[in-house]
Structures are given as C-alpha cells and as structure tokens.
N, C-alpha and C positions, 0 to 999 in steps of 0.2 A: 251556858249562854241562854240567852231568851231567845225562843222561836217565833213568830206571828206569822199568822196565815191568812191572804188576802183573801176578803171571801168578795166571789164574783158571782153577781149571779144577774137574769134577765129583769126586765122590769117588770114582767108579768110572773115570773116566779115570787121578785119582789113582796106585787100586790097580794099573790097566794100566802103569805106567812106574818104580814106587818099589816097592823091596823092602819087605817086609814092615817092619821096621826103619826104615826110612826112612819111610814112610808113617807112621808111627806119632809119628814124631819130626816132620817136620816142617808137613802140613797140622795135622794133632792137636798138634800144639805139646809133646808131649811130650820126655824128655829120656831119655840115654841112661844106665845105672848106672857112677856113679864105675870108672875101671880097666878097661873094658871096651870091646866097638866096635873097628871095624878103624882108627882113625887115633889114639887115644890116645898106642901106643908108636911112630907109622910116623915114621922117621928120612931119607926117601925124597925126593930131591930133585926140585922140581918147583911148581905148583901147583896148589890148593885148586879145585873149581869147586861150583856150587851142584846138587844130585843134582834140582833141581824143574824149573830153567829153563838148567844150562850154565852160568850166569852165572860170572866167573872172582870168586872174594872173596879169595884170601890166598898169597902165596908161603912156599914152604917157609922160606925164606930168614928169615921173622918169626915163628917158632914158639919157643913157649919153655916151658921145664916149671915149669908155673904150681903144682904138687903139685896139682890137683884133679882128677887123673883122669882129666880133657879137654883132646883137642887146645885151646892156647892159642897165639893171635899179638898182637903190637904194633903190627901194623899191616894195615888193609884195601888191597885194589888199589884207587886209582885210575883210575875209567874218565872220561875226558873225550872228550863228544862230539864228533865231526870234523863240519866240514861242506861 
C-alpha cells in the first residue's frame, strides 16, 4: 500500500526552509502568474520533488505543454511502500 505523510509544520519553520515563492505557493495555497517561475519553460531531464517535504511527485519524462503557463504532467510517481 501507499503510505503519505502529512507534513505539519509552523509558519515560521515554514519561512525558515521555502523561498519566498514557494512559501507563498505552497502552505498559503497560492498560485504562481501564468508564464512565469523557474519550471514552466525547464526542458531538463530528471525529476520533480516536493520543495515542503522532498517527496519525489513527477518525471520529467510526463511533462507536457498544457498552454497554461504551468509546468504540466500525465502522470504522478508511483511510491509503493516496501516492507
């Protein structure tokens, strides 16, 4: 089974490990302006990981230009827990 782990952490822990940008985007739920942000045009092969918790979410490999301005994939990784 898949496991996820909620990560909780304070708002000033927050600001201590997420760029300005990123804090803004992702406890605040905000969103980044169409066409902008450093992964929209990145053509760079590799994986996606989450800037809160590491977590890996996307291979380069499922990216695709959705025209909106935002990185878009077809597909999430797969984490299956080992035991």
């Amino acid at each position: 089974s898949t496991v996820t782990k909620k990560l909780v952490s304070s708002d000033g822990e927050w600001k201590n490990v997420l760029t300005r940008d990123q804090y803004r985007i992702l406890p605040k739920r905000k969103t980044e302006r169409a066409f902008t942000g450093q992964y929209w045009a990145n053509h760079a092969t590799g994986v996606y990981h989450c800037a809160g918790c590491g977590q890996e979410h996307f291979m380069s490999d499922d990216t695709f230009d959705s025209g909106s301005g935002r990185p878009s994939f077809s597909a999430p990784i797969l984490t299956i827990a080992r035991s």
